[in-house]
N, C-alpha and C positions, 0 to 999 in steps of 0.2 A: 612384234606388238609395240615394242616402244616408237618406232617408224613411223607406227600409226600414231600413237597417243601424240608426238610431236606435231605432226601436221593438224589435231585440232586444240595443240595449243595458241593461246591470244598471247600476242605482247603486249606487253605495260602500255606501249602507244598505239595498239591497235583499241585496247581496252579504252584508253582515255579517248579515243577519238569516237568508238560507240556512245558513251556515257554521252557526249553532248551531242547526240540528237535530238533535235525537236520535231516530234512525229504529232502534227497536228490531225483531228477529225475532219472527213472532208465529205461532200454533200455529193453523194453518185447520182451517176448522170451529168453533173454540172461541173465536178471538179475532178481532176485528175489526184488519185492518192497516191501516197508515197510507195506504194509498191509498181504501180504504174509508171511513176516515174525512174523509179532504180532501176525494174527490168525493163523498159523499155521504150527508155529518151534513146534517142536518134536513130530509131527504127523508121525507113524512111518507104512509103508507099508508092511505088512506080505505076504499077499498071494494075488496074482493076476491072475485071469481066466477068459476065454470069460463071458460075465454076473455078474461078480460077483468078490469085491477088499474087501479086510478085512484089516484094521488097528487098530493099540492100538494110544493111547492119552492117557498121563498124566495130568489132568489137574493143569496148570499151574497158578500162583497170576496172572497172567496181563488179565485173563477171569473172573474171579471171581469178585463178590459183596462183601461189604463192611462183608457181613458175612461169605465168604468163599464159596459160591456157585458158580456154573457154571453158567453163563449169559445166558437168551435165546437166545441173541443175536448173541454169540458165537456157542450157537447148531444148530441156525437156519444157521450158515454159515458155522457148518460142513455138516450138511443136502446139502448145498447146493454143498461143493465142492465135497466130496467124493459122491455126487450122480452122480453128473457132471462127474468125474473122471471115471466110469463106463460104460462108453457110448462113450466117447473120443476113435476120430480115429485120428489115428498115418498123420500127413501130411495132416491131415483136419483143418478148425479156428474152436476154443472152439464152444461148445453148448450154443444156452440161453435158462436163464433157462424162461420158459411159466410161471409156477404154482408151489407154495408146499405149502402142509398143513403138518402141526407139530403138533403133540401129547406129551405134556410136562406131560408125566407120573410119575417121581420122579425127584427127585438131585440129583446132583452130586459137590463135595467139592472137595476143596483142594486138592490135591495130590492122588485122585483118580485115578485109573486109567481102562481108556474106551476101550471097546471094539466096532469098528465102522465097522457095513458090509452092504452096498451098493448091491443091486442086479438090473438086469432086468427084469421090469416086461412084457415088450413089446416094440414092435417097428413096426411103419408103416410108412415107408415111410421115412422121415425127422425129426417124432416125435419121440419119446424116453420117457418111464413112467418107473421108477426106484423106489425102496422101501427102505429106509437109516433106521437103528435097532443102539440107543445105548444103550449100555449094561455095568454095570459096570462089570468089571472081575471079582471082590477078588466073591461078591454075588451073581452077575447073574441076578441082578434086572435091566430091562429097564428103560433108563434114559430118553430115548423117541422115536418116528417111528416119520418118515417122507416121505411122497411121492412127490414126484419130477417128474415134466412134464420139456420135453426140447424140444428145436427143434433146429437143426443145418442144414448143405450144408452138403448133400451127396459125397460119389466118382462118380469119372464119370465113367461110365460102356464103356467110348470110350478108 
């Protein structure tokens, strides 16, 4: 138990370095906010096709645990956006997401860098079930799968 209690302890300079943030309001749609930007500046889009979005990730210090790994917390909100992201229709409001389960099959460290591809797996209706694959590049070792239910507002067929 103390094992645990240690690792969510802050130090004095981690504390002082939260205290001065400036988390300003920002206008959606038009501006990127600060959770956007923490989880995911330099998420970079490679290939995009009906079904199917493929991106690299570096991963970055401000993801990682005190020992250099990738947070699952961080994978669980790539799962979430780039699944999201694969289903988004252009002049429709985002999808929510229903469900995902996550398969935290290896790590990933420090300046790793990911390979992230999103698919469709199906769609009826309103729902949307999507498959998220990450993969480290340099090896090819999956760093986890994810499957992702959404449901979103349709177009109007009027």
């Amino acid at each position: 138990m103390e094992k645990a209690k240690e690792m969510f302890e802050v130090t004095e300079e981690e504390s002082e370095i939260i205290s001065r943030l400036n988390v300003h309001p920002h206008r959606v749609g038009v501006e990127s906010s600060f959770y956007e930007d923490f989880a995911l500046k330099g998420i970079r889009v490679d290939r995009v096709e009906p079904g199917l979005v493929s991106c690299t990730f570096k991963v970055p210090p401000r993801l990682t645990d005190r020992t250099g790994t990738l947070t699952s917390g961080a994978i669980a909100n790539l799962v979430d956006e780039v699944g999201g992201a694969v289903v988004y229709g252009d002049g429709l409001s985002m999808n929510v997401s229903v469900d995902m389960s996550i398969s935290f099959i290896s790590s990933a460290k420090l300046d790793d860098e990911l390979e992230i591809t999103s698919r469709v797996l199906g769609q009826k209706g309103a729902y949307s079930g999507t498959i998220v694959l990450l993969r480290n590049k340099v090896t090819g070792e999956i760093v986890a799968e994810g499957r992702h239910s959404l449901f979103g507002k349709q177009a109007s067929k009027l």
